[in-house]
N, C-alpha and C positions, 0 to 999 in steps of 0.2 A: 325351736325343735332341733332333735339333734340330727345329722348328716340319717341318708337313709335308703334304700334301694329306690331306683327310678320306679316311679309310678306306674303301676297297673292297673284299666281300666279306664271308664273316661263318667268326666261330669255331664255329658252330654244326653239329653231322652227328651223323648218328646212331653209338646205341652202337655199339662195334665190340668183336671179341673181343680177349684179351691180344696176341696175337702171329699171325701167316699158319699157323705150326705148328695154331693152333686153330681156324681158318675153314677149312686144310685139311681136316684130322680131321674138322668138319663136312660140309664138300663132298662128300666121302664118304660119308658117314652118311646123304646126304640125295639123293645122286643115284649110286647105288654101278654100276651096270651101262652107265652115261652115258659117251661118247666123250670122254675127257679130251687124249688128245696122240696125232697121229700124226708118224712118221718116217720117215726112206727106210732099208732095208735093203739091200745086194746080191741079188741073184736067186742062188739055187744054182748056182753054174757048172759041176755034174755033172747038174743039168737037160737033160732033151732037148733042149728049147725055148730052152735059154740063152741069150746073146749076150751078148761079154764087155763088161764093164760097165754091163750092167742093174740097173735098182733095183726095188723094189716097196713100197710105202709100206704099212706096219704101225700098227696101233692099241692104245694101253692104255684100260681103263675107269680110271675113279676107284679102282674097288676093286684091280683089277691093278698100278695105280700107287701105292697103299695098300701092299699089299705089298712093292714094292722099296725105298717108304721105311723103311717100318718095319724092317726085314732092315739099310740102311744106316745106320739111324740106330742099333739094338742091334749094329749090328757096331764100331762109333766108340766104343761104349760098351765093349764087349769088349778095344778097344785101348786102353781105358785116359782116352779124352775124357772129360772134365766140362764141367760147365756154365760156359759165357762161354769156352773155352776155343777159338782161331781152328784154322780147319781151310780150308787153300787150296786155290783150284780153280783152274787153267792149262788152258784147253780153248775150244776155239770151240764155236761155237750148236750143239748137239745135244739129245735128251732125256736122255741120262747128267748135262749139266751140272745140268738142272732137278732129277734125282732126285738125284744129292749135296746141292743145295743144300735140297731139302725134308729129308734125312736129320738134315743139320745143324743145321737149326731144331729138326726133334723129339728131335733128341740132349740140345739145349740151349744147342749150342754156337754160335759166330761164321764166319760166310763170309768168308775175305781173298779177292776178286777179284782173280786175276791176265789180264792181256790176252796169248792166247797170245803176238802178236806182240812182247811184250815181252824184252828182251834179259837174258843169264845174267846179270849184273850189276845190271840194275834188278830182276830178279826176285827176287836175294839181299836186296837189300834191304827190298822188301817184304814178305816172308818173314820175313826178322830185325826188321824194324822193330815189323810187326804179332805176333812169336814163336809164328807159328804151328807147333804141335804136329802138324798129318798136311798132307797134300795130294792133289787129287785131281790126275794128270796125264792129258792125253787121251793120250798117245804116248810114243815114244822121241826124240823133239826136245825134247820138256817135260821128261821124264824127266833127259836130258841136260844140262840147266843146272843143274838142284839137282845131282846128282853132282859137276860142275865146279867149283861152290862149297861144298860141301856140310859142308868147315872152318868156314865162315863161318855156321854154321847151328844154334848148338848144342841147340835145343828141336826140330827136326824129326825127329821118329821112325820116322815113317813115309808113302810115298810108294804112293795107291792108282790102278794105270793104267786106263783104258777100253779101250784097244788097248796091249794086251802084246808086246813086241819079242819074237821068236823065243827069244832069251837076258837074262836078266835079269842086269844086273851085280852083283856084289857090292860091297857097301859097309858098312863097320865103323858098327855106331849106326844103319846105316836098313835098314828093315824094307821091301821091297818086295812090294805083291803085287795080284794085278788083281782089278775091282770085282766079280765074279764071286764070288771070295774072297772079298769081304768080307761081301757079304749072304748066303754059306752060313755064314760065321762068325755074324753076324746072325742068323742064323736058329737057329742051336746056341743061342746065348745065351735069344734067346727061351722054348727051350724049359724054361730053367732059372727064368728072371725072365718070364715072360707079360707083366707089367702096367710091365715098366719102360719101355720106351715112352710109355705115357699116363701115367704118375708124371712124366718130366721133363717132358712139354708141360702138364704140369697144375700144377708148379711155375715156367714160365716168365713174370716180369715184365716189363710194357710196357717197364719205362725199361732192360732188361738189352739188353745189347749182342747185333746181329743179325749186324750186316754191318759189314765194315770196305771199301770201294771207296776204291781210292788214286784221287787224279785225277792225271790225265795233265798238264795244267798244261803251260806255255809253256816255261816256264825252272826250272832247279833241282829238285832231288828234290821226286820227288809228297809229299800229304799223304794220311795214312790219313783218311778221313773216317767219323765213328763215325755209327751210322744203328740205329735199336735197334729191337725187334719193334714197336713202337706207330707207328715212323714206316709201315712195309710193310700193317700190318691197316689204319691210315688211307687207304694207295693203294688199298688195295684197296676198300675201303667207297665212297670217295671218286668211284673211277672207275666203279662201277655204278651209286653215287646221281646221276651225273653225267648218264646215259647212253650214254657213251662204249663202252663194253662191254655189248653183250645177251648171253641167254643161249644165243640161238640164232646168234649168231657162230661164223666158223670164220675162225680168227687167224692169217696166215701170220708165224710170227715166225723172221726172219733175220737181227736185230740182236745184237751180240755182247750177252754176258750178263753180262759181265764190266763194262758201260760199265752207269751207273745206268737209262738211258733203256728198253733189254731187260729189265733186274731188276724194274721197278716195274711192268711188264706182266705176270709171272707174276702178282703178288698179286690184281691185277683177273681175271687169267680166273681163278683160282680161288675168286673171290667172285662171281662170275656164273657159272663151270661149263660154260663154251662152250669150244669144240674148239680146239686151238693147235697147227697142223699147223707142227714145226721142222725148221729145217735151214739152216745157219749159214753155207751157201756158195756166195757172194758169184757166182762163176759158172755157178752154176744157176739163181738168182732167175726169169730170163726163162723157162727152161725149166718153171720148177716153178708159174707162175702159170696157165698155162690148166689141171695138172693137181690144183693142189688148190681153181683158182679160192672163194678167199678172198673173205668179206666187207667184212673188217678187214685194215690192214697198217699193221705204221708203217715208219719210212725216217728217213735224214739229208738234206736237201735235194739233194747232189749227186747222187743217183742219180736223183734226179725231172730236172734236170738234162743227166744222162745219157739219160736216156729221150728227153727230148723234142729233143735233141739228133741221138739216133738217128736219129728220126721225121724230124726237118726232112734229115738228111743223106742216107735213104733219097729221101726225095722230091725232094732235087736230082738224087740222082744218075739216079732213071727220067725227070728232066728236062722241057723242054717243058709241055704243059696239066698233068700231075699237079704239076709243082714249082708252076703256077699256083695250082691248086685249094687243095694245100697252105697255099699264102702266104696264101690268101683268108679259106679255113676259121680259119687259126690267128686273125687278125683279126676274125672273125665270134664266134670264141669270147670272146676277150678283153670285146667290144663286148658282147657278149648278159650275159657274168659279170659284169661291170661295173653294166648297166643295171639288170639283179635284183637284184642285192646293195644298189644303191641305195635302188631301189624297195620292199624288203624293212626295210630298215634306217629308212625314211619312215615308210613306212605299213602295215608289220606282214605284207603279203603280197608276193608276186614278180608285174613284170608287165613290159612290153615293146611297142615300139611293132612292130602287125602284120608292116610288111616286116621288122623285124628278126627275128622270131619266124619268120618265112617263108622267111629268109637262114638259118637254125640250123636249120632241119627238115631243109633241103636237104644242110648239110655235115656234118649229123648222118648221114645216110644214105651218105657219098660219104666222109669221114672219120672221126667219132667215133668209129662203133658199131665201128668196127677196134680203136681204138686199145682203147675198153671192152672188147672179145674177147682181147686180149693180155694186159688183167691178170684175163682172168678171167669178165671177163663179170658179174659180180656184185659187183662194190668197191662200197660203200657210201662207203667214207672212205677214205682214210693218212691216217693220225697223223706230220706233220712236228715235228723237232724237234732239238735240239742244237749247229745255229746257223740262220741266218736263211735262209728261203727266198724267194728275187726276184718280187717280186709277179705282173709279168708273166709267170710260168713256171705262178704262184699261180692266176691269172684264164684261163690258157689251161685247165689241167686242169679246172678248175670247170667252165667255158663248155665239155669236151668230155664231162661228165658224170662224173665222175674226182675228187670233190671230196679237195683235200687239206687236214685238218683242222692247220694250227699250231699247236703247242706252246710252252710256256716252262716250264724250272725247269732247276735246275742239278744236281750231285751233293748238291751240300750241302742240297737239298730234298728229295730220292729222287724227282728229277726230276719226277715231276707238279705244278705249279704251277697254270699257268692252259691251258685247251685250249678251242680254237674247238668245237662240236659241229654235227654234219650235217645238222642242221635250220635252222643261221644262221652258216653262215661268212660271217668277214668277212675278206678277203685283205687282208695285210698287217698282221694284228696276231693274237696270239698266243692271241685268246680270254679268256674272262672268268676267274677263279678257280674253282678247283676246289669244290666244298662242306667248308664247313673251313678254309679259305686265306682271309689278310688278305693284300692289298695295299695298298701306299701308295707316294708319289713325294715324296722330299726337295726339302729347297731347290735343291741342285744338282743335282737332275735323275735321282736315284739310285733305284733301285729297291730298294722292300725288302720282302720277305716275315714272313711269321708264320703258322706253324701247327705240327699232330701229325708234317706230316710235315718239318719243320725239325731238320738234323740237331743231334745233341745235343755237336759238338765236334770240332774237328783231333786227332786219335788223340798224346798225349804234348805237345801243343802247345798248352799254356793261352795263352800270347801271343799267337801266330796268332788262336787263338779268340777272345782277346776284341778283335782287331781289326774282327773283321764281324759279331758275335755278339751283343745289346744283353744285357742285364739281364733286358728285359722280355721278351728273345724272338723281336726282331726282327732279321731277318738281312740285311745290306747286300752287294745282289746283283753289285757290281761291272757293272751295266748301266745306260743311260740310258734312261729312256724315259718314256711318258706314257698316260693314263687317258683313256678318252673317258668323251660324259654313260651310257654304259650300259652301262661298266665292263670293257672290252674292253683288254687291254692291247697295247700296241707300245713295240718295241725299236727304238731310232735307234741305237747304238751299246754298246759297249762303252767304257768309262772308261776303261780305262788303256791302248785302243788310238787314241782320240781324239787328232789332235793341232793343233800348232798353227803355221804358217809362219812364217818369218822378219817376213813384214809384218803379224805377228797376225792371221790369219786362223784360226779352228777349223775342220779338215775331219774326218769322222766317213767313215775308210777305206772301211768296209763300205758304206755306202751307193754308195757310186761304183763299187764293185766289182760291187755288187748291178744296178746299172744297167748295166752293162758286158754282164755274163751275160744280164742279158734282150734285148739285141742283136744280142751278136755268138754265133752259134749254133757256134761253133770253139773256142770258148775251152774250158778244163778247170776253172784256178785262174789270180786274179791277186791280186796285193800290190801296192797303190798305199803310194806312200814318199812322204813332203815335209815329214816334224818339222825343224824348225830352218831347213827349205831356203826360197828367195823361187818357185821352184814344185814341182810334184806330178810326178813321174815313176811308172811301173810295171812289175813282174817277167809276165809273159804267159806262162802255159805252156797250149799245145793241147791236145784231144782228138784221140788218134791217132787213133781208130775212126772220127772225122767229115772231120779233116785229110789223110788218107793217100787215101781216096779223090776227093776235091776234085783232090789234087793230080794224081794219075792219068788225070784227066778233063781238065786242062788242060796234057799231055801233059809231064807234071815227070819225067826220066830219074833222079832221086835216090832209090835203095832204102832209106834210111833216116829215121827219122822227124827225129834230130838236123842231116840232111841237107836235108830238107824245110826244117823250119823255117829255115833259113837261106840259103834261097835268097829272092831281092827279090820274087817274085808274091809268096811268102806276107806278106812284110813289107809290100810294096803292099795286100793284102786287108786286113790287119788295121789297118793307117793310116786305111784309109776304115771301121772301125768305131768307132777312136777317135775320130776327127774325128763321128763322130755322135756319140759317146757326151757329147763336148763341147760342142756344138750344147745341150745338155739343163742343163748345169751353170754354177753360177754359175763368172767366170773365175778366182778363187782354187782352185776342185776339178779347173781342166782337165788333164789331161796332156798332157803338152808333148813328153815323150818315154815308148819304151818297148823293152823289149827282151825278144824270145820266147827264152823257155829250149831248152837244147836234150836238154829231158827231161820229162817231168811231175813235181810235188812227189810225193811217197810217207811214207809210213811207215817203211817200212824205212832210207830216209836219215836218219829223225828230224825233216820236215821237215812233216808231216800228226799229230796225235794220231790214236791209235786209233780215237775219233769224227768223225775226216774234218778238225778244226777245223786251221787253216795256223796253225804255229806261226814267228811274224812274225818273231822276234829269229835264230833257226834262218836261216830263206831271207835273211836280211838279210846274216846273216854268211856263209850256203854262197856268195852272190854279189854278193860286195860290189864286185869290181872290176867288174862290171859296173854296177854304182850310183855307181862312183865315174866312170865312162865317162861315165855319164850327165850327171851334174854338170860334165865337164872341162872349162873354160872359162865357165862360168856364173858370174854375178854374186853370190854367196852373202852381201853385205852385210846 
C-alpha cells in the first residue's frame, strides 16, 4: 500500500456473538415480553367505526417475533434450504421484510437483497447471479417478474408472497405459496425437529456468508457484495457501543431494507432491544411522525431537503411578516448552530453571545418548536446518510433543535462506518469512526477503511475485489476526503466524479451542487457538467411541490409543471440563484449556463439509484442535446 496519514480509529470492540442469528436469540432470552416492532395494519372494514383506509398500528414482543422467525426459518428448512444457501427478498420496508430476513439468518442461509423497484431484467439477474434457491416476494408485481423470466432462473424453486394475488399462477419448477404457508409449514417441522432451529444458529460461522446486497452502481450490472454474519454482529455491537442506539429508543425506520443503510439498523436495534416502529412508505412519513413520534430516524439527505424546502415554500406562500419571520428564524438558526458547534469543538462545552441566545429563544417559540411538533416532538437525532448532506440545511436543523447526525460507509462496509453522535455534531463532516473502524487518508486524497465490518468480497468477482480490497484489509473507498485533529471525517468529493476543465482546473461537482441546494429553496436535483469543457454548465430540475405554487402566486396560467418550468419568470428566478450561487465560487466552478429539465430525475427512468444517489453518465446521456445546446458556439479549445 502506498505511505498514508496515521490511522484513525482503533480495531478494538468488544466481543461480539457469531452472527445477528445469536444476539437475536439472545434479545429474546433477555427481554422476551419487551416491544420489539410496530406496524400499521388496515382497520377492519366491516367495523362500525371504520373509515376506508384506516390503519391502526399493531405490536410484536421479542418473544412473538421469536416465533414467526423460528416457524420461517424451519419452514426454509422444510423446503429443502441449507446452510449459505441465498434466499431473495423483493419487497419495500415492512415487518414481513425484517422477519424473512431474521428467518434466513436462523436457517443458516444467505439474504439476496432485491430493491422492489427494480426491473424484471435486473431482477433475473441478480437472482441468477447470486442462484438463489427461494424468494420472498411482497406482491403480484414482484411475483410477476420472476414468472416472466423464470427460463432464466434454473436454481429458483420457490416463490414465498406477503400479499397473495387472488389467483396464483402456475408455473412448471416453482412452487408458490404465501408467508402464512410457510410458517404453518414451519411450524409442522418443528414439531418433528424442536431443536433444529438452535442447531443451525449454533452451527453458524462468523466468516459464512449472510447477505449478498447487489449495489445499484452508476453504470453496468450491479455487483453482489458478499457481507458475512461477523460483518452484521459488529454493526450491531458497534452501534450500541457507539451510543448511537439506546435501549429506550423508539426507531421510525422507512428506509428501504433492501439498500445496506436500512439493513445495518436492524442489527443495532436488536443489540439494544429498543422499539422500531416500520413502514416503508415514502408518502406517509409526514403523516406517521407525529403518530409514532420517534426518538430516532434515519433518512437520505433529500428528504431533509424536502422538508425544509416545504417549510421555506409554506412560509412564502402565507407571505408578508410570517415569510419574514421565517427568513430570519432560519438565519438565527444557522448563526446560533454555527456558534455552538464552535464553541463546543474549543472548549469542550456550548455557548453563545447573550443577544444571540435571546434571538434563538424568541424564534424557538415563533418557529422551531413547530417544526420539532412535526417530527414528533421528541427527535433526538436522524441519522443522515448515503450521500452528502448541504451543510447549510445541516446547521438550520441543528440551530432548530432537529439535530441531524451524518454518516459515512458504503455497501461494501455494511454501511456504518463513521457517525457523528448527539452529543457533538459537527455539521459538515461525517463523524468519527465507529468502535472497531480504522480509517486513514492516501496520498491522493483517498479514503480508506478497515474493520469486522468490511465486506469480505464482489460475489464471483476476484478481479473487481482485488482492485479496492488490500491484503491487509484495507478497502479503498472510491471517496476524497480528510481527517481533522479529532478524527472526524469529511467527504469533498467522490474520485471518479471529480473532474477536470479544459484549462486544468479540478472541480469536485458535488460541492457546487451542495451549495446551490442551500440557496436556492426550488431546486429538487442538479448536475453540474464541465469535464473536458473551458466552463461548467448545469441540468436543474425543480421541486414541483415548492415550484407550482410560487408559480400560482405570481399569476403563471401554465397547468403543468413541464410548462412552468419553461416559462422565462421561472428561468429569471432561478438566474438570480445562480448568479448568487457564483458570487461564492472560485471562477473555474461558476456556471455560466443552465437548463431546467422539464421533469424531475426518478428512479423509474433509471436516472436516481434506489438510494436517491443521480446516476451522472444516465442524465448525461437522457439529455445530452441539451448539453450540447449549451456548449453551441463555445470556445471548447
Amino acid at each position: 500500500m502506498s505511505s498514508a496519514q496515521s490511522v484513525i480509529g482503533s480495531d478494538k470492540i468488544s466481543a461480539r456473538p457469531a452472527s445477528v442469528a445469536h444476539l437475536f436469540l439472545s434479545r429474546v432470552e433477555a427481554t422476551p415480553n419487551a416491544e420489539a416492532y410496530r406496524f400499521p395494519v388496515p382497520v377492519d372494514e366491516h367495523a362500525a367505526d371504520s373509515t376506508p383506509g384506516a390503519e391502526q398500528w399493531r405490536s410484536l414482543t421479542w418473544a412473538q417475533t421469536a416465533v414467526r422467525v423460528r416457524n420461517v426459518a424451519a419452514g426454509l428448512m422444510a423446503l429443502g434450504v441449507r446452510a449459505e444457501d441465498r434466499v431473495a427478498i423483493a419487497s419495500s420496508t415492512r415487518v414481513e421484510w425484517i422477519i424473512a430476513d431474521l428467518g434466513n439468518m436462523c436457517a443458516g442461509s444467505a439474504t439476496t437483497t432485491v430493491y422492489p423497484s427494480t426491473n424484471a431484467d435486473e431482477t433475473a439477474f441478480i437472482l441468477a447471479n447470486s442462484a438463489s434457491r427461494a424468494l420472498f416476494a411482497e406482491n403480484a408485481a414482484q411475483l410477476a417478474k420472476v414468472v416472466a423470466q423464470h427460463d432464466q432462473l434454473p436454481e429458483l424453486a420457490q416463490v414465498i408472497l406477503f400479499d397473495a394475488p387472488a389467483e396464483r399462477p402456475a408455473v412448471d419448477g416453482l412452487e408458490i405459496l404465501t408467508l402464512a404457508e410457510l410458517e404453518e409449514r414451519g411450524a409442522g417441522y418443528l414439531k418433528e425437529h424442536p431443536d433444529a432451529v438452535d442447531r443451525a444458529v449454533a452451527a453458524l460461522d462468523p466468516e459464512q456468508l449472510a447477505t449478498l446486497i447487489y449495489t445499484s452502481g452508476t453504470t453496468g450490472r450491479p455487483k453482489g457484495v458478499r457481507l458475512v454474519h461477523d460483518c452484521w454482529a459488529y454493526e450491531g455491537v458497534a452501534q450500541q457501543e457507539s451510543g448511537l442506539l439506546r435501549s429506550e429508543d423508539v426507531q421510525f425506520m422507512w428506509l428501504p431494507l433492501s439498500h445496506v443503510f436500512g439493513k445495518t439498523l436492524i442489527s443495532g436495534q436488536i443489540a439494544t432491544g429498543h422499539v422500531m416502529a416500520v413502514d416503508g412508505r415514502v408518502d406517509r412519513i409526514i403523516h406517521n411522525l407525529p403518530v409514532i413520534r420517534p426518538t430516532l430516524m434515519a433518512s437520505a439527505p433529500r428528504i431533509f431537503e424536502k422538508v425544509y424546502n416545504g417549510i421555506a415554500g409554506r412560509a412564502r406562500a402565507e407571505g408578508g411578516a410570517k415569510y419574514k419571520i421565517f427568513l430570519w428564524a432560519a438565519q438565527v438558526a444557522r448563526e446560533y448552530a454555527r456558534t455552538t458547534q464552535a464553541s463546543r469543538v474549543a472548549t469542550g462545552r456550548e455557548s453563545a453571545p447573550f443577544a444571540l441566545k435571546l434571538q434563538h429563544a424568541v424564534a424557538d417559540k415563533l418557529v422551531y418548536a413547530k417544526i420539532r411538533a412535526a417530527f414528533g416532538g421528541r427527535l433526538r437525532g436522524s441519522v443522515s446518510g448515503s450521500a452528502a448532506l448541504t451543510p447549510e440545511i445541516g446547521y438550520f436543523f441543528l440551530g432548530a433543535g432537529v439535530p441531524i447526525l451524518e454518516g459515512y460507509g458504503l455497501t461494501e462496509t455494511s454501511a456504518g462506518s463513521t457517525v457523528n453522535r448527539a452529543e457533538d455534531v459537527r455539521i459538515g463532516t461525517c463523524g468519527p469512526p465507529l468502535p472497531g473502524t480504522e480509517v486513514r487518508i492516501a496520498e491522493d486524497g483517498e479514503i480508506l477503511l478497515r474493520g469486522p465490518g468490511v465486506m469480505r468480497g464482489y460475489h464471483d468477482l476476484p478481479e473487481q475485489t482485488a482492485e479496492v480490497l488490500e491484503p491487509d484489509g484495507w478497502f479503498h473507498t472510491g471517496d476524497i476526503g480528510e481527517l481533522d485533529k479529532d478524527g472526524y471525517v469529511r467527504i469533498t468529493d467522490r474520485k471518479k466524479d471529480m473532474f477536470k476543465t479544459s484549462g486544468g482546473k479540478y472541480v469536485a461537482p458535488s460541492e457546487v451542487e451542495g451549495k446551490f441546494k442551500a440557496i436556492c429553496p426550488f431546486v429538487s436535483n442538479i448536475l453540474v457538467i464541465g469535464n473536458g469543457r473551458n466552463f461548467c454548465t448545469a441540468l436543474i430540475s425543480l421541486d414541483e411541490t415548492v415550484i407550482m405554487p410560487w408559480a400560482a402566486e405570481k399569476g403563471l396560467t401554465a397547468g403543468t409543471y413541464a410548462e412552468v418550468v419553461a416559462a422565462p419568470e421561472v428561468h429569471t428566478l432561478i438566474e438570480g440563484f445562480v448568479k448568487k450561487l457564483n458570487g461564492d465560487l472560485q471562477r473555474w466552478q461558476t456556471i455560466k449556463k443552465f437548463t431546467l429539465l422539464p421533469r424531475d430525475l426518478d428512479i423509474e427512468h433509471g436516472e436516481l439509484t434506489p438510494s436517491l444517489k443521480i446516476k451522472r453518465p444516465v442524465v448525461e446521456r437522457t439529455y445530452a442535446d441539451a448539453v450540447t445546446e449549451m456548449y453551441a458556439g463555445a470556445n471548447e479549445a
